[in-house]
N, C-alpha and C positions, 0 to 999 in steps of 0.2 A: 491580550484583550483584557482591559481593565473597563468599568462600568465607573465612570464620573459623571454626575449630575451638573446639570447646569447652575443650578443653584444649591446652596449648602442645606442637607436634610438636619443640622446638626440642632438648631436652634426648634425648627420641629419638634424633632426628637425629645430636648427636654420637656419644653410644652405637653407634651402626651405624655409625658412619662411618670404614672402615678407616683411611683416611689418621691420622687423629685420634688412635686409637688407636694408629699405631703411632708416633708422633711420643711419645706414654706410656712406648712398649716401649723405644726408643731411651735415654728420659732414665733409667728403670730399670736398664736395662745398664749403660750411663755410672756409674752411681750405683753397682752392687752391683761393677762392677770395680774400681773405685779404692779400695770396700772390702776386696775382697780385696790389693792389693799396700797399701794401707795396713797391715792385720792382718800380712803376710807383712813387712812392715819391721819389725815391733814384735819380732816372734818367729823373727826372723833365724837368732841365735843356738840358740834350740829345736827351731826344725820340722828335717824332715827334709831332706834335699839335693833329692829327688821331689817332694814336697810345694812347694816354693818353686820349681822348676822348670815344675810343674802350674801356680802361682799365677802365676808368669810371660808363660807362655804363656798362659795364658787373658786376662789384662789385656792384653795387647798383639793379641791375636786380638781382643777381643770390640769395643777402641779400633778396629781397624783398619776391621772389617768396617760399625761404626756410623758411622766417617767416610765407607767408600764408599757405604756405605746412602742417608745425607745426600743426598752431590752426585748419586746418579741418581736419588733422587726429587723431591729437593725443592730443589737448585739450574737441576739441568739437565728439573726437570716435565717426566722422562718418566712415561707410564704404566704403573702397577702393574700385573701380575695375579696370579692366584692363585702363578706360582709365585713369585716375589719375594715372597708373602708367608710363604707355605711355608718357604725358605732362611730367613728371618727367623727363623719358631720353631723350625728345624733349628738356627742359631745360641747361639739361648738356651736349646733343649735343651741344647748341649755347653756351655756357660757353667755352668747349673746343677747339670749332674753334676760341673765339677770343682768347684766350691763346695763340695756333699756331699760327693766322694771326700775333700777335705783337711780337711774339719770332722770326718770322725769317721764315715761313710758311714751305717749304719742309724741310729746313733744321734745321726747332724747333725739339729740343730734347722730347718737351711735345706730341709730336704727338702720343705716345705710350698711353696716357690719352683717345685715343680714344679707346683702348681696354679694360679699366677698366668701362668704361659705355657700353662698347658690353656686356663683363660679367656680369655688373650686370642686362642688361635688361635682359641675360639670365635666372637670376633666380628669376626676377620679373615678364615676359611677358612668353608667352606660346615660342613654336619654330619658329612659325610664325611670331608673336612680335619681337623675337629676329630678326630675318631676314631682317624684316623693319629697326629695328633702324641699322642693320650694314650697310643698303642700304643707309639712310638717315649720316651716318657717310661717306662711300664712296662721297657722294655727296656731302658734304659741303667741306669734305678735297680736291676733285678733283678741283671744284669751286672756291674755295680759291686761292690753286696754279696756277690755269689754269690762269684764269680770273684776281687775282689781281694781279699776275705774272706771267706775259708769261716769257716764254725761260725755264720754268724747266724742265730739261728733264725728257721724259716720262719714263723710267726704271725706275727710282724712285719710281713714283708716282703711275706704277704698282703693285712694290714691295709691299709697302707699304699697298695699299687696297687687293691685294691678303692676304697678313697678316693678313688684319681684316676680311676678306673673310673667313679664316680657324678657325681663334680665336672665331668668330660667329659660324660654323660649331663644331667647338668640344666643345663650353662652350654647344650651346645649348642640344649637343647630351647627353653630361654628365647631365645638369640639366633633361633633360626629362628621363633618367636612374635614375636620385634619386629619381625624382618624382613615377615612377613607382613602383621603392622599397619602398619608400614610404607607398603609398598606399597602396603594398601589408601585410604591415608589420601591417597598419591598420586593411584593411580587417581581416586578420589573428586573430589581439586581437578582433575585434568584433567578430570575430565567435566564440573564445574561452570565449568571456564574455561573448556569448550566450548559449554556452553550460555548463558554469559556473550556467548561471540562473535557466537553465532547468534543470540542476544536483542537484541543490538546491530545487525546488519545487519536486523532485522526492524524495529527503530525508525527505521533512516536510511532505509530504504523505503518502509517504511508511508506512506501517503497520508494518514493525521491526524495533526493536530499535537498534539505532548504536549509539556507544560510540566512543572515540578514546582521549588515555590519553598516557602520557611519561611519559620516563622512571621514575621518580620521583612519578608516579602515580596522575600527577595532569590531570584536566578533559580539556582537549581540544577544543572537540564536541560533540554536541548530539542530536539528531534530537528531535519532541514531542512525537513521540510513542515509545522513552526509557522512558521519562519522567514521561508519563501515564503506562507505563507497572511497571515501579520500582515505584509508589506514590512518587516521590523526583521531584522536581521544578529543574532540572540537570541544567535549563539557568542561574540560579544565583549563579551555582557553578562551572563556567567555569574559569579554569586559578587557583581552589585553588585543591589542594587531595581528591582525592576521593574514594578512596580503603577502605579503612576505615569505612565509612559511609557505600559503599555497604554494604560490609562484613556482617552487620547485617541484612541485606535488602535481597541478596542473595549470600550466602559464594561461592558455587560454579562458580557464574558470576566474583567475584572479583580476587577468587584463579587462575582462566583459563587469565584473562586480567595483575594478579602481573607474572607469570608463562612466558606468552607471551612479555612484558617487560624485562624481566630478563634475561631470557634463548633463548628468540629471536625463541622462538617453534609455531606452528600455531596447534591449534585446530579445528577440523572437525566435527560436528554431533555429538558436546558432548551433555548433559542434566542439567539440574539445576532446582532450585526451588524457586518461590520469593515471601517472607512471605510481604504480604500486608493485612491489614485492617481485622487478625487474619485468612487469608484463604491462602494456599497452590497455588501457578499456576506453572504449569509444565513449561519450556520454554525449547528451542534448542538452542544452542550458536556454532556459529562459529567465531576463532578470525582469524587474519593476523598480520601481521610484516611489517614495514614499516622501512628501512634504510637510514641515510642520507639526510632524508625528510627535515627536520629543517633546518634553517639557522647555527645551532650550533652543526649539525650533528648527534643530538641524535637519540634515537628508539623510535618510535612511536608503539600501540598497538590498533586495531579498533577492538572490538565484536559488531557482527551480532547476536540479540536473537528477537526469538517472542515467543508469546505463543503456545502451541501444545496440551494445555488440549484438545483441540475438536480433533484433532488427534489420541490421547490418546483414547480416548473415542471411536473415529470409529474403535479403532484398537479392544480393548474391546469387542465390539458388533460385528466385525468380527469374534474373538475366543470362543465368546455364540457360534453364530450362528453354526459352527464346529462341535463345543463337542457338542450340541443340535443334532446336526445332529444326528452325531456317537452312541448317546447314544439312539437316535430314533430308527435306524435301529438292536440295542442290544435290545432295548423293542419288538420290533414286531417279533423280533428272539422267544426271552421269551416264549415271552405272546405266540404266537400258538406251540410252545412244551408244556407249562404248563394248558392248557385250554381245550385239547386232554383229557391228565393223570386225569385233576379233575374233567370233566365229568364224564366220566367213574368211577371215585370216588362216586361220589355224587348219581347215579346213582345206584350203587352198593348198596349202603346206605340203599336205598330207598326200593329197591327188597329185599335186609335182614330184616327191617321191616316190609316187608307184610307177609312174609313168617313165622314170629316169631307168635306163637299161642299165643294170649289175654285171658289175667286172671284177675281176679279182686283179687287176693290175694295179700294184703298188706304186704307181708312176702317175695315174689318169688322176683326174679330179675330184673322182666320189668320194673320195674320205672327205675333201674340203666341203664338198657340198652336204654330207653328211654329218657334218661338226655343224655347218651352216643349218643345216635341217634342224638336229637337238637342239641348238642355242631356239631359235623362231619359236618350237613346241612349247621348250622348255619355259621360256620367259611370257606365251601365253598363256599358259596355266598356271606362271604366276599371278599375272593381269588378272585371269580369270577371277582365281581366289580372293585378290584385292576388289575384285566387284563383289564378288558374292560376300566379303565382310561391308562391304557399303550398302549393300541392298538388305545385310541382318540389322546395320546400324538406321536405316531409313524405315525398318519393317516393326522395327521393337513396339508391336503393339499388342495387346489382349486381345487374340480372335478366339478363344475357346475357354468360358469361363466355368470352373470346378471351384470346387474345395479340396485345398493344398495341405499335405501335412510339412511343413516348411523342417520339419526334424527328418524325414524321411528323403526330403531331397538335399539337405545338408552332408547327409551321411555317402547318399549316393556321388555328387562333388566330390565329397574327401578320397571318395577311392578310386574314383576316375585319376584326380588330379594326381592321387599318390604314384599313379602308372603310368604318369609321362615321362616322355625322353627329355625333356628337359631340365628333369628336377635334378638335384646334387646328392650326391651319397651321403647316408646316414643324418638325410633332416628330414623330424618327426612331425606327423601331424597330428591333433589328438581333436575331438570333436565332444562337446555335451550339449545337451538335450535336457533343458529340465522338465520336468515330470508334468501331466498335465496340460499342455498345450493345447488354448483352444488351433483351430484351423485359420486359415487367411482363405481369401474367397480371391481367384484371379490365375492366369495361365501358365499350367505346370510347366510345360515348357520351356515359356518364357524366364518366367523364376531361375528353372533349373540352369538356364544359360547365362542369367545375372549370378547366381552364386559360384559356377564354376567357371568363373571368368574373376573374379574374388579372389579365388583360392589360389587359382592357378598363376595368376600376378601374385602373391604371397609367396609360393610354392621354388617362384623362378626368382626372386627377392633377396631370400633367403642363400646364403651360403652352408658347404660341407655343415654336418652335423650343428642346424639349423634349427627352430621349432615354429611349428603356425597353429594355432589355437583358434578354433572355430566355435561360437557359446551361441547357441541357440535362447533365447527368454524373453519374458514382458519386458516391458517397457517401466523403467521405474525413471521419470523425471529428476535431474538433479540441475547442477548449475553447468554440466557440460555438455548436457544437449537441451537444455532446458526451450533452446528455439524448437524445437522440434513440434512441443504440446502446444504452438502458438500453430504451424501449421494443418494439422493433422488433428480431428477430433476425433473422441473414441480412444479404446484401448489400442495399445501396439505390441506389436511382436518386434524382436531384435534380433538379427543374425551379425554376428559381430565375426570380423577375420584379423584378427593380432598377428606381426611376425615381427624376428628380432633382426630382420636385416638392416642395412646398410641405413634406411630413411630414405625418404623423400627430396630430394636434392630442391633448394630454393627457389633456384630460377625456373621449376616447371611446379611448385606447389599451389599459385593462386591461377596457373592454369591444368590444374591437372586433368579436369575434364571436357577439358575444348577437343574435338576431332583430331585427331594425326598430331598430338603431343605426345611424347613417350620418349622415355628413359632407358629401353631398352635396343640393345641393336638387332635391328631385321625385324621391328615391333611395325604395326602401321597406326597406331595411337588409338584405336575404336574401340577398345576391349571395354576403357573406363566408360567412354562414351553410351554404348550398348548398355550397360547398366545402368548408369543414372534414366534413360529412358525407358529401360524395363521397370526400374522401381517405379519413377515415374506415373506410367503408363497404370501402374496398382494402387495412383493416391497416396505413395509412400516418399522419401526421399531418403538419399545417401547422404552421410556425412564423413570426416576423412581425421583422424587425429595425428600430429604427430609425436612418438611417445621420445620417452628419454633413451630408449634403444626400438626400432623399429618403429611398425606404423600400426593402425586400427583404423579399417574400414566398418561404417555400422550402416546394417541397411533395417528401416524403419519401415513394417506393414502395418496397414490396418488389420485388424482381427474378423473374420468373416461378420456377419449381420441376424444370420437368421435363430439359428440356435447356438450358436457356437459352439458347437463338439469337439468334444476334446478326447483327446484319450486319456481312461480313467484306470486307475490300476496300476500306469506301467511304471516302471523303475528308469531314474534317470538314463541318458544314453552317454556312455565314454568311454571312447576308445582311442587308441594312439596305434597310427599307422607308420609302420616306420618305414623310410625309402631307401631300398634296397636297390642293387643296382640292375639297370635296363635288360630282362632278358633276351639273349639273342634272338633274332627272330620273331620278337613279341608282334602283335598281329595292330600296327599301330591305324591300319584300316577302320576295326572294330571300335575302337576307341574314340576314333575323329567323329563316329556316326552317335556314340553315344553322348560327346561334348558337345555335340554339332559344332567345334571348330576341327581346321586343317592342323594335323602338328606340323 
């Protein structure tokens, strides 16, 4: 943003500019004295003894005064003010009058010399100043004639100072109308080099990157958060091509900015991709067209892009949530049409084998029909179970609202999970708790079966001497969950489940929490599901990392509302459970009532 006038202030500029003019007044003095002692050597012999005395003196005054003038303005740049300008036209007032008194006083042709020192005090001295010196002009010219010759007639000598009466009236009016343009003309570029500046700090901080390159594709501008979003130093490549270099960086940023140069097209809410440091970032690009801008009238091209992965991602976790829904309210359809019919089944079963008479012959049918019998049981109350995980996956909702200490049911998880049969020998789990913890406000329960469904996916993950890391903490925003403080206002709490197994296999990671997806064998895919609707259901969301060894599940709460209490005093919580192997006989009854799952 540059500030160019339509017309040039320059010529202005000297016009007003005291110094300037009086460096004018100086060479004219100079000039009009040397003509007088010139004249006065010619006509030695003629003039009067007065007259060459007057010429004298005024050439050696008006020499002396312009040489002091000189060195304290303009060798020794002190500062002028008004009155060193004032003495100035005090000077060439008495200059001027001896001029007229020895030319012939009313009837000197130089009398006119009085108006070139009215004008210049006009654009030396304020309006006021001017006024003085045209008063102090009227008086010396009236005195002069008056006084050193009587009998001129007064018409004259009316004329005359009315003249400089008007000449004072419209120089000064004109000077204080340039001065005001002037000024205004200043004000104006300061306020536009003000909003130049703040135009500028609003580009180096902005969070999108703007580019702006011509038609040739060379780089123009770029603020730092193009610089940082493309990994390219774009300040040291200002004024060479740069299409090129994108292109590899992000094809589609470069194809939309050669496109917008060329074809003079603007792009809206297009998408692109910009490969840095081997990782994918989604960005948004909007370009503009710029005509004529240049001094040489070329096309200008400016893209607007930022990043939108966290966008992306809320958008993501808005269309879980949806098909979660939708696919909730299909399960609890299901499940009580189908749980009616296998009652009833099972049931059936059961009264057919009481009813079947007992033989001990090793020859007769009842073992088969007996093998027949277990199989029917047995495969209904696996049905069953797969109902009643569809009807916890349709039910994930808050019916009993407390205040949760989310540290206290972490801990309780960990040692549930540490005593399943399905975990492996000698993998640890270790739990912390940091200090202080306000409360989450939302159903223990429920909670408790979103985190021990967590753990216990981590737990079964995890291979022989394994470890799963459970961290309890606020919420501190960074750039890798940085979406998270876009959904969610308020503080958070984090319960994070790290493990060093195997990962997340690809082909089930961008569906990991659809219904009846799972990586496990004899899994029914609801575990992840029942979570993200639990979190859900508390205004919170799941997210899923995968690490360079293992994975990290992070579940995000809000932090209760009312007072939020905390517990004060206590010492962090960490412990490390180690998994020892399944005791015989362990009571896995007990256990299933406290996970509220089936092992």
């Amino acid at each position: 943003m540059r500030y160019t006038p339509a017309i040039s202030q320059a010529p202005i500029q000297e016009m007003l500019d005291p110094r300037r003019v009086l460096r004018w007044v100086w060479l004219g003095r100079i000039v009009l004295s040397c003509a007088i002692l010139v004249a006065a050597v010619f006509v030695w012999s003629k003039a009067a003894p007065s007259d060459t005395l007057i010429a004298t003196l005024a050439f050696a005054g008006a020499i002396l005064a312009t040489i002091g003038s000189v060195l304290y303005g303009e060798v020794e740049r002190r500062a002028l003010g008004l009155r060193f300008y004032a003495i100035q036209c005090a000077i060439d007032l008495a200059l001027v009058t001896a001029v007229v008194h020895i030319t012939g006083g009313w009837s000197s042709q130089f009398a006119a010399l009085y108006i070139l020192v009215i004008a210049s005090a006009a654009l030396m001295l304020p309006f006021r100043g001017g006024l003085a010196v045209t008063g102090g002009a009227c008086v010396l010219y009236a005195a002069d004639v008056l006084l050193v010759r009587p009998g001129t007639p007064f018409v004259g000598i009316g004329v005359q100072i009315a003249v400089f009466v008007v000449v004072a009236i419209g120089s000064g009016y004109v000077s204080s109308r340039l001065r005001q343009a002037g000024m205004g003309r200043e004000a104006l570029a300061a306020q536009l080099v003000k909003v130049q500046l703040e135009a500028a700090d609003i580009l180096r901080t902005i969070r999108s990157g703007i580019m702006t390159v011509d038609a040739q594709g060379r780089l123009l501008y770029s603020n730092p958060a193009a610089s940082e979003l493309l990994g390219l130093d774009l300040r040291s490549l200002v004024g060479r091509p740069i299409l090129s270099t994108l292109l590899g960086v992000s094809p589609q940023l470069a194809t939309l900015l050669e496109q917008s140069t060329r074809d003079g097209v603007r792009t809206t809410r297009a998408e692109g991709v910009i490969h840095r440091d081997g990782d994918e970032i989604e960005i948004g690009v909007t370009t503009t067209v710029a005509n004529g801008t240049r001094q040489d009238g070329g096309v200008t091209a400016t893209a607007i892009f930022q990043d939108i992965s966290d966008s992306k991602r809320i958008q993501a976790l808005n269309v879980r949530a949806e098909r979660l829904q939708a696919v909730a309210e299909l399960s609890a359809l299901l499940a009580h049409e189908i749980r009616n019919p296998l009652a009833s089944i099972r049931s059936a079963t059961e009264q057919l084998a009481r009813r079947r008479p007992q033989t001990h012959d090793p020859t007769s049918d009842n073992d088969d029909e007996n093998v027949l019998h277990d199989l029917v049981v047995r495969e209904a109350d696996r049905l069953s179970r797969l109902l009643a995980d569809f009807l916890d996956f349709a039910r994930a909702r808050v019916t009993r609202v407390s205040r949760v200490d989310l540290g206290t049911i972490v801990n309780t998880a960990a040692m549930i999970a540490a005593s399943h049969p399905d975990r492996h020998a000698g993998v640890q789990v270790q739990v912390s708790v940091a200090p202080d913890l306000p409360t989450v406000q939302g159903d223990e329960d429920l909670l408790h079966r979103a985190v021990f469904n967590l753990v216990l996916n981590a737990v079964q993950a995890v291979g022989p001497d394994g470890h799963v890391f459970i961290e309890v903490d606020r919420f501190r925003p960074s750039g890798e969950h940085g979406a998270a403080s876009a959904m969610i206002t308020g503080e958070l709490l984090t319960v994070s489940v790290t493990d060093d197994g195997p990962g997340i296999p690809p082909a089930l990671k961008d569906r990991l929490f659809e219904p009846f997806v799972t990586g496990k064998a004899g899994g029914t895919g609801l575990g992840l599901p029942v979570v993200h609707r639990a979190v859900e259901a508390h205004r919170g969301v799941v997210l899923v990392d995968s690490l360079a060894r293992g994975t990290r599940f992070t579940m995000l709460l809000p932090i209760a509302g009312a007072d939020q209490s905390s517990r004060r005093g206590e010492t962090p919580v960490s412990s490390t459970i180690p998994f020892e192997p399944h005791p015989a006989g362990a009571d896995d009854t007990m256990l299933s009532r406290l996970s509220g799952v089936t092992p």
